[in-house]
GUKEVEX-375464 format. One line per field, with one value per residue: residue number from 1; y, z, x of N, C-alpha, C in turn. Coordinates in Angstrom, 3 decimals, padded with zeros to 6 digits. Atoms other than C-alpha are relative to their C-alpha. Layout:
residues N
nr = NUM, ...
n_y = Y, ...
n_z = Z, ...
n_x = X, ...
ca_y = Y, ...
ca_z = Z, ...
ca_x = X, ...
c_y = Y, ...
c_z = Z, ...
c_x = X, ...
***
This chain:
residues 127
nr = 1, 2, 3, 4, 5, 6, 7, 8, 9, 10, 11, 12, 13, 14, 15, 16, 17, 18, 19, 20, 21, 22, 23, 24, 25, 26, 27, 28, 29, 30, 31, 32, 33, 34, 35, 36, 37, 38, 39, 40, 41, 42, 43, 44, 45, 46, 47, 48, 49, 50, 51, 52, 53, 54, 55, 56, 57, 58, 59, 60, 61, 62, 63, 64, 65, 66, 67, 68, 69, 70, 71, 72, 73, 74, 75, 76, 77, 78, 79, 80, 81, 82, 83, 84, 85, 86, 87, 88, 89, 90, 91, 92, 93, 94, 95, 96, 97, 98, 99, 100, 101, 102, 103, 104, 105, 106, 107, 108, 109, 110, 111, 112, 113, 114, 115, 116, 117, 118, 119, 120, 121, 122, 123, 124, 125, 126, 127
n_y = -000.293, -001.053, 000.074, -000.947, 000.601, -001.194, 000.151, -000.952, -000.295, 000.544, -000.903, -000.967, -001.122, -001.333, -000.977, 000.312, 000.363, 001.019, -000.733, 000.687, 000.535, 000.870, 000.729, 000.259, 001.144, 000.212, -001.128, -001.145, -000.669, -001.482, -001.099, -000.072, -000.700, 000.626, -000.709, 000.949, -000.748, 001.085, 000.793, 000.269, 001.069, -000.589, -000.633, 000.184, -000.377, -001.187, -000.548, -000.471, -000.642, 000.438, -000.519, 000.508, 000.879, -000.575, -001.249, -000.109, -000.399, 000.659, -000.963, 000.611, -000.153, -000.893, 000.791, 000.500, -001.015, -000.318, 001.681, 001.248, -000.366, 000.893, 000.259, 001.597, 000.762, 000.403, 001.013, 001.281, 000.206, -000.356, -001.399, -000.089, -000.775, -000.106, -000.314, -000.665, -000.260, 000.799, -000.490, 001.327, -000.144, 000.658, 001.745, -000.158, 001.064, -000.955, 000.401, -000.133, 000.276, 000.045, -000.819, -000.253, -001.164, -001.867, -000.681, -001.973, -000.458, 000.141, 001.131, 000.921, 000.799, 000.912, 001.618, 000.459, -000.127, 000.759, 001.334, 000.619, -000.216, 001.315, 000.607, -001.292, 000.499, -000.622, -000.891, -000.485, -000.754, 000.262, -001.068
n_z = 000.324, 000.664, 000.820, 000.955, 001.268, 001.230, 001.226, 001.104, 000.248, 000.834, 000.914, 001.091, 000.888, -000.607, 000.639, -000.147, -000.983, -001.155, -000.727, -000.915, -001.126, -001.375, -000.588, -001.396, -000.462, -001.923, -001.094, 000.632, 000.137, 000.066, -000.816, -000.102, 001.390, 000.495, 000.327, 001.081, -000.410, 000.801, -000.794, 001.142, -000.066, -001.198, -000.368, -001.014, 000.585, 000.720, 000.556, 001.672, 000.042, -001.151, 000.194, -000.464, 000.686, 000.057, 000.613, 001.837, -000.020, 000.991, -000.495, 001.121, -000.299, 001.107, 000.657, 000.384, -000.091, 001.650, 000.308, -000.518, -000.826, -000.957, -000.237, -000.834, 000.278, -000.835, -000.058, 000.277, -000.907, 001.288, 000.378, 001.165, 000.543, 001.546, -000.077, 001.019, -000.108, -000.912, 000.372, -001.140, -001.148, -000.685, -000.080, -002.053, -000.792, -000.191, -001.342, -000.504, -002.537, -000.534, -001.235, -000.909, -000.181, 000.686, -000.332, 000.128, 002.128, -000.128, -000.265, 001.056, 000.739, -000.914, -000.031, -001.384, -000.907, 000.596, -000.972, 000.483, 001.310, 001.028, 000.410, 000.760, 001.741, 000.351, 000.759, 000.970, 000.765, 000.970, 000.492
n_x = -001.399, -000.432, -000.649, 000.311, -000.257, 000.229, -000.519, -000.430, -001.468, -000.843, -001.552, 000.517, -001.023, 000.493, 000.712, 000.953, 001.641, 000.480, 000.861, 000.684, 001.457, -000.200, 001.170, 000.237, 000.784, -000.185, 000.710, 001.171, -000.674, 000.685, -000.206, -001.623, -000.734, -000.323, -000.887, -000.849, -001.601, -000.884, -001.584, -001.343, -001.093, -001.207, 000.143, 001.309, 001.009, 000.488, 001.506, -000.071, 001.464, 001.087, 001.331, 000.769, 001.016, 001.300, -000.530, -001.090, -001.438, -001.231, -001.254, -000.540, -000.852, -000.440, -000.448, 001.295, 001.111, -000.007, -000.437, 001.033, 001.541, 000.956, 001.510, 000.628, 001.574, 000.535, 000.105, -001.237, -001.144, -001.057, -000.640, -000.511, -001.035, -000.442, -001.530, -000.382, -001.544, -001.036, -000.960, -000.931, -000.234, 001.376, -000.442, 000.033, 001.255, 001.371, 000.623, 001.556, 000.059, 001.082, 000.129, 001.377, 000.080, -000.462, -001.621, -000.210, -000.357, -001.530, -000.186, 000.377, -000.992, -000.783, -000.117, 000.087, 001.394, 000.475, 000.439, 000.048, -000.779, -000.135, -001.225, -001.139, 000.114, -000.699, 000.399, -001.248, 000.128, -001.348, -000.258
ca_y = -014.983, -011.771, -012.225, -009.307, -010.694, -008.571, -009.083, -007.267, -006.931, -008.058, -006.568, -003.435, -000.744, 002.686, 004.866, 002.175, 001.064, -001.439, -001.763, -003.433, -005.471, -006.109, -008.586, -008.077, -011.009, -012.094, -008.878, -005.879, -003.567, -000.314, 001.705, 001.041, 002.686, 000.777, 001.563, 000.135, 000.449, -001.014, -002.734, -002.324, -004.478, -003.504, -000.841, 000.188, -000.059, 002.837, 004.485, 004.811, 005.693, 005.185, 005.507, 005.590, 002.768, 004.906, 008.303, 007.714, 010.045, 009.565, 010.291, 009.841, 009.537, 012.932, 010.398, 009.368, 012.137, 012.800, 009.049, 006.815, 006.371, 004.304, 003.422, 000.666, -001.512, -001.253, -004.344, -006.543, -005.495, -004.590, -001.920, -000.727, 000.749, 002.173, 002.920, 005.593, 006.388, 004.031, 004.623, 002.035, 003.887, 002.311, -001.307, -002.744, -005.457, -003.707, -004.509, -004.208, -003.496, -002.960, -000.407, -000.990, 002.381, 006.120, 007.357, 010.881, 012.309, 012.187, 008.930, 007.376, 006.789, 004.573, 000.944, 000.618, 001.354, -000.945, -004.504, -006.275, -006.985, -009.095, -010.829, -008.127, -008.631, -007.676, -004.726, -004.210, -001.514, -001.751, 001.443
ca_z = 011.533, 009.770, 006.206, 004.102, 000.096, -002.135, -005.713, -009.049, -008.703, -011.471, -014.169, -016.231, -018.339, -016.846, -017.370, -017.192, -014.836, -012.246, -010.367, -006.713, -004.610, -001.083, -000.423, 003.518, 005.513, 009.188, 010.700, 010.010, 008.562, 008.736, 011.041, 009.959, 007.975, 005.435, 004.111, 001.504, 002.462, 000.355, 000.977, -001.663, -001.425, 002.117, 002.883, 005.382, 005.030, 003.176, 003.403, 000.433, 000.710, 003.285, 003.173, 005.962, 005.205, 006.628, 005.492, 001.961, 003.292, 001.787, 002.631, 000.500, 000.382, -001.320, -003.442, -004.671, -005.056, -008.687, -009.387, -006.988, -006.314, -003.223, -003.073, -001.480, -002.246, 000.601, -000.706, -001.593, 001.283, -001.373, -000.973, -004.511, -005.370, -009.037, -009.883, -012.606, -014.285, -012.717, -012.385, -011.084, -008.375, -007.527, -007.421, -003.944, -002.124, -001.780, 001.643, 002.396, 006.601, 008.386, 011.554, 013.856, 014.226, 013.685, 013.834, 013.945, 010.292, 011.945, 012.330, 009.498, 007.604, 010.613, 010.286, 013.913, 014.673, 011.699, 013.793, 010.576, 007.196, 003.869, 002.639, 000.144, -004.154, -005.743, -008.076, -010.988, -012.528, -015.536, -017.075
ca_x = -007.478, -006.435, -005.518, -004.057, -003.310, -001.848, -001.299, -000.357, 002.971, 005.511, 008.396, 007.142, 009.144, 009.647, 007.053, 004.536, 001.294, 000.606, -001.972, -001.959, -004.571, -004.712, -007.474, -008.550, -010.064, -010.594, -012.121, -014.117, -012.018, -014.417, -012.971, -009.031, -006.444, -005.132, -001.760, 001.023, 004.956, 007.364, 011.207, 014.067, 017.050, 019.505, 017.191, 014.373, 010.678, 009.087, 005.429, 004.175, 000.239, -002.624, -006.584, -008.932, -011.244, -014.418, -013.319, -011.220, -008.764, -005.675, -002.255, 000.875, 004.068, 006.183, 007.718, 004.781, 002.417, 001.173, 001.980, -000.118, -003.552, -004.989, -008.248, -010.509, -013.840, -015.861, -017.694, -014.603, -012.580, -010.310, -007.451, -005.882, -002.499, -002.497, 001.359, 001.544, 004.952, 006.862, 010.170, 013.340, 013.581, 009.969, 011.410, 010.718, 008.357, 005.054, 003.434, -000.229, -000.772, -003.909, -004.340, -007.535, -008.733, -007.826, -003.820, -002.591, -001.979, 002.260, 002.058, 000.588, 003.764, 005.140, 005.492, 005.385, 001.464, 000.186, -001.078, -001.137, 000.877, 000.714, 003.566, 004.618, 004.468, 007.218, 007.372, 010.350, 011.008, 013.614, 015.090
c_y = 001.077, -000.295, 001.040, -000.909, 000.697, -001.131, 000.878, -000.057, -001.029, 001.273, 001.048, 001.453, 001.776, 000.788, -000.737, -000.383, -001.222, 000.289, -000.503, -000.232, -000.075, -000.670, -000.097, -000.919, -000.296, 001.008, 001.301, 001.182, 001.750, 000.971, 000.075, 000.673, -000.994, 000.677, -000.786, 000.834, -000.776, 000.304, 000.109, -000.646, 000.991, 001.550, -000.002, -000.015, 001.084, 000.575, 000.102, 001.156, -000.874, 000.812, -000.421, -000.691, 001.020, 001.723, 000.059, 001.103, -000.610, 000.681, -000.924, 000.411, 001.290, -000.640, -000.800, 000.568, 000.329, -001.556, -000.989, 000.268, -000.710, 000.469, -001.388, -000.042, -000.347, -001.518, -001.231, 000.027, -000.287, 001.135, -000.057, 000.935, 000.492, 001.184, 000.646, 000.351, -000.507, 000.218, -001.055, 000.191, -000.531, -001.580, -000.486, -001.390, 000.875, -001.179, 000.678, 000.382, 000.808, 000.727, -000.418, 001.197, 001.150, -000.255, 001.206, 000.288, 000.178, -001.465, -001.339, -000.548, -000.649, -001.239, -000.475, -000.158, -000.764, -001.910, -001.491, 000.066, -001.099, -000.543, 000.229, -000.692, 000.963, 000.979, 000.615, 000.928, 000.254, 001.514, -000.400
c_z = -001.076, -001.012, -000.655, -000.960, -000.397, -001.421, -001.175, 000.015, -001.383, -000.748, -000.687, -000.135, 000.669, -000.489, -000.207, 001.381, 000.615, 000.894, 001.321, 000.826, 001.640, 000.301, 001.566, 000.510, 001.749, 000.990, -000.570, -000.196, -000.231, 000.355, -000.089, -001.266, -000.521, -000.831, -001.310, 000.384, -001.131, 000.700, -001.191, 000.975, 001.319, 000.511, 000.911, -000.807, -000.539, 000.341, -001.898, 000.051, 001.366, -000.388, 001.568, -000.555, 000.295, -000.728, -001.180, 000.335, -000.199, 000.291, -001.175, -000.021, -001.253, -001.693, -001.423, -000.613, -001.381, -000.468, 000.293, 000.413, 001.018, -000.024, 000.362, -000.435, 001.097, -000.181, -000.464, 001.282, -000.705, -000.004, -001.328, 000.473, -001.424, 000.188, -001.852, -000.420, 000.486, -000.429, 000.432, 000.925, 001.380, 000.324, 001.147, -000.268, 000.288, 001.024, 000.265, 001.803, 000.201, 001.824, 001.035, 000.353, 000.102, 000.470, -000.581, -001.155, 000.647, 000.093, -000.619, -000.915, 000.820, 000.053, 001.220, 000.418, -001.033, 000.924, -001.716, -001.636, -000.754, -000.006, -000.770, -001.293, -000.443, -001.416, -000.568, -000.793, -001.426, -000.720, -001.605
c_x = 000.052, 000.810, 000.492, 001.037, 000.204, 000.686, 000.478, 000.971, 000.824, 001.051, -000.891, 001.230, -000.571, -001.042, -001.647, -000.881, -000.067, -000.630, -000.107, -001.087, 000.521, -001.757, 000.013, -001.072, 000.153, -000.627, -000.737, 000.962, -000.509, 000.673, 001.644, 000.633, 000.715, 001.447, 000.755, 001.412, 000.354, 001.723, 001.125, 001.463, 000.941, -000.785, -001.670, -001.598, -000.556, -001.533, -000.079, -001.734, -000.948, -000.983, -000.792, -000.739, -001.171, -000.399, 000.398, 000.458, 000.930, 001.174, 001.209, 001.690, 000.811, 000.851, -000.926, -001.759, -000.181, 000.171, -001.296, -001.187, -000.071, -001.182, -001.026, -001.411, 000.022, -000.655, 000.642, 000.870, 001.009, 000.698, 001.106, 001.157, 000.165, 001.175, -000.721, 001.321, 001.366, 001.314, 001.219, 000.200, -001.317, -000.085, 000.265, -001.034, -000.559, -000.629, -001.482, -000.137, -001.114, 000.357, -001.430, -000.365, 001.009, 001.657, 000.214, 000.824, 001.888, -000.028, -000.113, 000.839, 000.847, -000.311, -000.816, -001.489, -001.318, 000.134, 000.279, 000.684, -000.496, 001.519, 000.657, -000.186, 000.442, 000.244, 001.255, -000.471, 001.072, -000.141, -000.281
***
């Protein structure tokens, strides 16, 4: 069974740092892209960032660029979010999701072609 865990999330003051986890479990996640969307209140899901797991290519959302890192532990099966600068406009459910192999650099910020999600850890930002 396919677990993705994320954690980190909580309240922090604009301008500060958080860092999220996604703990992956259940399958061999070598060959997948790993991503992070997030959800603010009455509105749609978001991209935010994605890494090939075998590659560490990295893609990112314009929103986001200069700000966030992703990055993954091959031997934790561990993908990271570090949030720089945070801002309130960064205040959302942060979602973890899991691809099974390659997707076309248009496609990577689409909800739709991710097979697998966490359960999201929520991320305040207070002015």
């Amino acid at each position: 069974q396919v677990q993705l865990v994320e954690s980190g999330g909580g309240l922090v003051q604009a301008g500060g740092s958080l860092r999220l986890s996604c703990a992956a479990s259940g399958r061999t996640f070598s060959s997948d892209v790993m991503a992070w969307f997030r959800q603010a209140p009455g509105k749609e899901r978001d991209f935010v960032a994605a890494i090939s797991w075998n590659t560490g290519r990295t893609f990112y959302a314009d929103s986001v660029k200069g700000r966030f890192t992703i990055s993954r532990d091959n031997g934790k099966n561990t993908v990271y979010l570090q949030m720089n600068s945070l801002k309130p406009e960064d205040t959302a459910v942060y979602y973890c999701a899991a691809r099974p192999g390659a997707v076309s650099v248009n496609m990577v910020g689409a909800p739709s072609v991710y097979n697998y999600w966490g359960q999201g850890t929520q991320v305040t930002v207070s002015s």
